[in-house]
C-alpha positions in Angstrom: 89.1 85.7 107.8 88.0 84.3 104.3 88.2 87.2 101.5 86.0 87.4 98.7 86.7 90.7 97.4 88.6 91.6 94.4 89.3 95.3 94.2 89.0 98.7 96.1 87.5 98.7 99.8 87.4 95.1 100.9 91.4 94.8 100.2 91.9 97.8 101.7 90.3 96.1 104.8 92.0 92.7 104.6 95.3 94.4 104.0 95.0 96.8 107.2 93.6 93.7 109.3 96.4 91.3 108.3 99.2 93.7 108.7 97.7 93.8 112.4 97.6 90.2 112.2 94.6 88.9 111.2 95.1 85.5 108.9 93.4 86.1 106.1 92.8 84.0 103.0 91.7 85.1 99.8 89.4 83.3 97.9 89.9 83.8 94.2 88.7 82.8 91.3 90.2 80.3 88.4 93.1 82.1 86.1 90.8 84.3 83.6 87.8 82.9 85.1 86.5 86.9 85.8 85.8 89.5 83.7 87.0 91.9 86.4 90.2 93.6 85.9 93.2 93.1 88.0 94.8 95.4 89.9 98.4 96.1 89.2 100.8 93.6 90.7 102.2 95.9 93.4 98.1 96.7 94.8 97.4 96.3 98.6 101.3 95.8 99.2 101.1 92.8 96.3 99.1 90.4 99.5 101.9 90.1 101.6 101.4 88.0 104.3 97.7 86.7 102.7 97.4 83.2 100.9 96.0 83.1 98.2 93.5 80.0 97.1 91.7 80.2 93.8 88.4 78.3 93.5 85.9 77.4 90.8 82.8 78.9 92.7 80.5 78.0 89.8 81.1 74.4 90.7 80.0 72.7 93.3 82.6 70.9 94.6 84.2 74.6 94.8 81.1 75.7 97.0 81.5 73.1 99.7 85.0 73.7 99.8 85.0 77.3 100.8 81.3 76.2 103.1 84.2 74.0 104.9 86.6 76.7 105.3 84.1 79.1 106.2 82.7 76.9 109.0 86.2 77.4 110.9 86.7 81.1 110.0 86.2 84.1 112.2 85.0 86.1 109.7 84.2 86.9 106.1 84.3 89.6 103.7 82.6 89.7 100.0 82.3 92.8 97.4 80.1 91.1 95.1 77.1 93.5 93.5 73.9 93.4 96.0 72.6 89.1 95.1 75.5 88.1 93.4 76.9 86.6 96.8 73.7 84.1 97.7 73.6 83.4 93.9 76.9 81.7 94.2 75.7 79.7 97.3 77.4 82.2 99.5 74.7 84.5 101.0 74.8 85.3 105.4 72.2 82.8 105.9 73.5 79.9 104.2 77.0 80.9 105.7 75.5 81.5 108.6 73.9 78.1 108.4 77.0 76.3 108.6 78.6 79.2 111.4 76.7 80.9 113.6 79.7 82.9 115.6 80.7 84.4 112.1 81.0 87.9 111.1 80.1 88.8 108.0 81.3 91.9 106.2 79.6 92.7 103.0 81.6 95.8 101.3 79.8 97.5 98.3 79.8 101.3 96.9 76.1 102.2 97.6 74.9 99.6 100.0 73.0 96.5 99.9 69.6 98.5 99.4 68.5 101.9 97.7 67.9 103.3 94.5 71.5 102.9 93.5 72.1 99.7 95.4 73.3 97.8 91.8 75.0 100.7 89.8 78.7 100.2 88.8 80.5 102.9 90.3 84.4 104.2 91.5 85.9 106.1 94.0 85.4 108.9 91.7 81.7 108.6 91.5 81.3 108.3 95.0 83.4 111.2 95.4 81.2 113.0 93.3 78.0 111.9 95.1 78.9 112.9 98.7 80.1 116.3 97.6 84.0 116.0 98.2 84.8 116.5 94.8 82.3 120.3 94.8 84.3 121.4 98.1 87.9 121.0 96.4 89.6 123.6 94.0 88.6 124.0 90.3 90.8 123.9 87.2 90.6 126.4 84.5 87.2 125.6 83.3 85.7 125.3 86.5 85.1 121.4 86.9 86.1 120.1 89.9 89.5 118.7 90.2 90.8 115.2 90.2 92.1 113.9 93.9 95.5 112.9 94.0 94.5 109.8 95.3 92.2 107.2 95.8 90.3 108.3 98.4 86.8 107.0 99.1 87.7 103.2 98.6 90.2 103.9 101.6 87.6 105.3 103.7 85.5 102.2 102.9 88.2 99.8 103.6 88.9 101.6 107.2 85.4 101.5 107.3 84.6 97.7 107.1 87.7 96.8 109.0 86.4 99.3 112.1 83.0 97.6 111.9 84.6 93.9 111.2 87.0 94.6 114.9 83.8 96.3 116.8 81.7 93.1 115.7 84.6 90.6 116.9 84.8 92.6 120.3 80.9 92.3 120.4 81.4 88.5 119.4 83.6 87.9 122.0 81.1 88.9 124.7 78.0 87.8 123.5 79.1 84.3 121.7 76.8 86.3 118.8 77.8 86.7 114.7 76.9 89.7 112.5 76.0 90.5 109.4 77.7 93.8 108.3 76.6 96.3 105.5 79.1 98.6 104.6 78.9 101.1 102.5 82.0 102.9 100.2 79.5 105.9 100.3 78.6 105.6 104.0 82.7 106.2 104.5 82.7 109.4 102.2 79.4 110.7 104.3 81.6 110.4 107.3 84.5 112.1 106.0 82.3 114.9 105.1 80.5 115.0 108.2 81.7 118.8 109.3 80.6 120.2 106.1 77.4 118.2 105.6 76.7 119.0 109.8 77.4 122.5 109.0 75.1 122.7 106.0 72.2 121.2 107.9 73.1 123.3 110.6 73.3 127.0 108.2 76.9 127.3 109.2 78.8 129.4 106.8 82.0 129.0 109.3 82.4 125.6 107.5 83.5 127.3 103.9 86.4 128.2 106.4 88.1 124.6 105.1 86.9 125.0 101.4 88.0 128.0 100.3 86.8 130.3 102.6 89.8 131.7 104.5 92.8 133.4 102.9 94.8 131.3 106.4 93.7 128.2 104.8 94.8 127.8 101.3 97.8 127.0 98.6 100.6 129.6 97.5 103.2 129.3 95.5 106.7 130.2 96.2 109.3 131.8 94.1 110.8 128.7 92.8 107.3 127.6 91.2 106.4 124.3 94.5 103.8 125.2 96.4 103.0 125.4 100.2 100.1 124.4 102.5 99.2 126.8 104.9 96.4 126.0 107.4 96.5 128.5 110.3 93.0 128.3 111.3 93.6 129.2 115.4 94.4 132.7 115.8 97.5 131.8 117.3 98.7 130.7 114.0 97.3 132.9 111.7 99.4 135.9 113.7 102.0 133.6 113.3 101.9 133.7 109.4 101.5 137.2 109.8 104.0 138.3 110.9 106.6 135.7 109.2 105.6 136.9 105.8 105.8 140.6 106.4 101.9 141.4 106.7 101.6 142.0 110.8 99.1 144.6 110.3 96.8 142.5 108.7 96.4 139.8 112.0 92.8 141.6 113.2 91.4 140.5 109.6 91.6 137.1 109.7 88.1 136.5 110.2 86.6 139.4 108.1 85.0 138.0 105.2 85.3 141.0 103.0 88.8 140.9 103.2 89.4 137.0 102.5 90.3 138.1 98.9 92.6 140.7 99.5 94.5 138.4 102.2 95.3 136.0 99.9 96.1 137.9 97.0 99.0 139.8 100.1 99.7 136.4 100.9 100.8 134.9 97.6 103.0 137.8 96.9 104.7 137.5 100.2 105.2 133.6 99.2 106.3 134.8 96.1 109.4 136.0 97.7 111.0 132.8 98.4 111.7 129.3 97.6 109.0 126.7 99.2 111.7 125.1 101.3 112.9 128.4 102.8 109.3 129.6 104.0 108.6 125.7 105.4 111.7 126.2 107.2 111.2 128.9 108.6 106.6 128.6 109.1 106.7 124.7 109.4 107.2 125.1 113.1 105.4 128.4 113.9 102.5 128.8 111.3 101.1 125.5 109.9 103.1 125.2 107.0 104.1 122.5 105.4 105.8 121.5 101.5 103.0 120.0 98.6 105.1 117.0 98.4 105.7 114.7 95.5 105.0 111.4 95.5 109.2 110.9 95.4 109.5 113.8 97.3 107.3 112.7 99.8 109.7 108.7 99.7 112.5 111.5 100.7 111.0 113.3 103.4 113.0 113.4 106.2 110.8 112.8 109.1 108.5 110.4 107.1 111.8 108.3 106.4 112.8 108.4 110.2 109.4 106.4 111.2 110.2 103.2 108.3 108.5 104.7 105.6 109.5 101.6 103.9 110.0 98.0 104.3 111.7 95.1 102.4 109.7 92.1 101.0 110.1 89.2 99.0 107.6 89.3 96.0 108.0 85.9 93.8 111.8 85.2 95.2 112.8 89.3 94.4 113.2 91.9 96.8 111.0 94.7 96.6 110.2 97.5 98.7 106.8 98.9 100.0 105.2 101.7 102.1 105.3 100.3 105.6 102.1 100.0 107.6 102.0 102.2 110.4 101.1 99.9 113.3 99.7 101.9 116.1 100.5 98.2 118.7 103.7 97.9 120.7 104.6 94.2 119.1 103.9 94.7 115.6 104.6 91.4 113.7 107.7 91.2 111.1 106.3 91.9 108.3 109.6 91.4 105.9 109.3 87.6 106.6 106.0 87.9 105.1 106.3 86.4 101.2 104.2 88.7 99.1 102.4 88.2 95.5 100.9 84.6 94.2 100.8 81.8 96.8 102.8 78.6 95.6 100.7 75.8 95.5 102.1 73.9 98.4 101.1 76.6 100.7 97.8 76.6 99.2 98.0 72.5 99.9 99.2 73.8 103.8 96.3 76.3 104.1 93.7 73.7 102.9 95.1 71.2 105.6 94.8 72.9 108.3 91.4 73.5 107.5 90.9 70.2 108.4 91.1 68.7 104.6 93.2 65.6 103.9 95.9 65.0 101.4 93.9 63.0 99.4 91.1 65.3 99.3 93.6 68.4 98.6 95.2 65.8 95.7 91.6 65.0 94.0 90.4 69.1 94.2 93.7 70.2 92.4 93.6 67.4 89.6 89.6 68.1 89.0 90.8 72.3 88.5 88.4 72.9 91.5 91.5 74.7 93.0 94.9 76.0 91.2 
């Protein structure tokens, strides 16, 4: 797979397919030859196991090249703005020109068509668009709150690599390529898909996960963390009950007018004892668990027992990284993968077995065509 994309959804995809094994190869441009920022060095586990080939697009010689190497890939992926991509020579019918079999995978936040088909935008704006950030808690002055993490660029890259594998399967049976739009906002639709059902359905059960129900909520404990309790099934809920002291109040979990009153109970029960104490002794029983740190989440015991973590090389230094998890029963080694900026020999490597001769590697490098 050839990878056009620079930041949020499309790495997120080439990162998940290439830690299942996928070669990919990113196409990037020269050394300050973008006005798009880079992400920090350490992003989308610093493209371990991915070579990395930068190319002068805006030449020609860099056109055919990645034409060539397109003509022998399975499949692409580009996050340019709706245009941008058959402006640069590299639009699904002249790649398809050259491949027919390939699957292309254009990623973008709104889509290739619409109203907002060419607005700028981040994962919080499309956050903010498909009503996740309205369903969350509030801060003081009643604006939504900030998600602890980046959350709709995720869904998009999960999204693309899902539709990049279905298309491949479908390849593989019909001898037929694709063209693929996915849309960053089309994964955040999905993930609200219960609420959004339930609102076109006149549901009022689905506040029940936003705020609704006293059994599904934060409290804070007497040493100031906080807990997550989610004991939705009534099996859970009397669970709760009973563990904090308020067994009487098990026939009200589903009274509306009571929701307040229930939770106000419940965070003084909490308020008894420290967050480690209560997840000890609801974690099993009630749906319970600790709001975690990030470092407190790297120390988690049962996180840490499935290889939280992994040991690369990044630029000749060992450095560690959140480990995939790899739902296959021969996943590959991913520490012999070298991370961060591809030497140039391996560039050299990945260009010949593309099919390109040492000469013609030599006479790209010394015109700046590649670096």
């Amino acid at each position: 797979m050839l990878d056009f994309s620079s930041m949020g959804p499309g790495p997120r995809c080439t990162r998940l397919l290439a830690d299942y094994g996928l070669r990919v190869i990113k196409i990037r441009p020269p050394t300050g030859g973008t006005r798009m920022m880079d992400a920090p060095w350490y992003s989308y586990s610093a493209n371990r196991g991915i070579r990395q080939v930068h190319v002068d697009l805006k030449v020609e010689a860099g056109r055919e090249l990645v034409h060539r190497l397109l003509g022998r890939a399975d499949a692409m992926i580009e996050s340019y703005r709706p245009g941008v991509a058959t402006r640069l020579g590299l639009g699904y019918d002249e790649v398809k020109a050259r491949n027919e079999a390939i699957v292309y995978c254009s990623v973008s936040g709104y889509g290739q068509s619409g109203p907002y088909a060419h607005w700028p935008a981040h994962d919080l704006n499309w956050l903010a668009l498909g009503g996740f950030l309205d369903g969350g808690s509030r801060r003081e002055n009643g604006a939504p709150s900030l998600p602890g993490a980046v959350v709709a660029d995720t869904i998009g890259g999960y999204s693309a690599a899902v539709a990049v594998l279905c298309a491949l399967v479908r390849r593989s049976v019909t001898g037929q390529g694709a063209y693929l739009d996915v849309s960053v906002m089309d994964g955040v639709l999905r993930m609200m898909q219960f609420v959004l059902d339930g609102q076109l359905a006149a549901d009022p059960a689905t506040r029940l996960l936003t705020g609704g129900s006293a059994g599904y909520d934060l409290y804070q404990a007497a040493d100031g963390k906080w807990l997550a309790v989610a004991a939705i099934e009534p099996h859970f809920w009397a669970a709760l009950c009973r563990g904090t002291g308020l067994a009487h109040r098990i026939p009200d979990q589903d009274d509306p007018s009571r929701q307040d009153l229930l939770r106000k109970e419940l965070a003084s029960a909490f308020a008894t004892r420290t967050r480690d104490e209560w997840v000890h002794e609801l974690g099993p029983v009630a749906c319970v668990s600790p709001v975690n740190s990030p470092q407190e989440t790297l120390a988690d015991p049962h996180l840490r027992s499935r290889q939280l973590t992994l040991d690369v090389q990044v630029d000749g230094r060992p450095v560690q990284q959140l480990a995939p998890r790899l739902a296959v029963p021969d996943p590959p080694d991913l520490t012999e993968q070298p991370a961060g900026p591809t030497p140039p020999h391996l560039v050299d490597d990945t260009l010949r077995d593309f099919g390109l001769a040492d000469g013609e590697v030599a006479e790209l490098r010394a015109a700046r065509v590649i670096e």
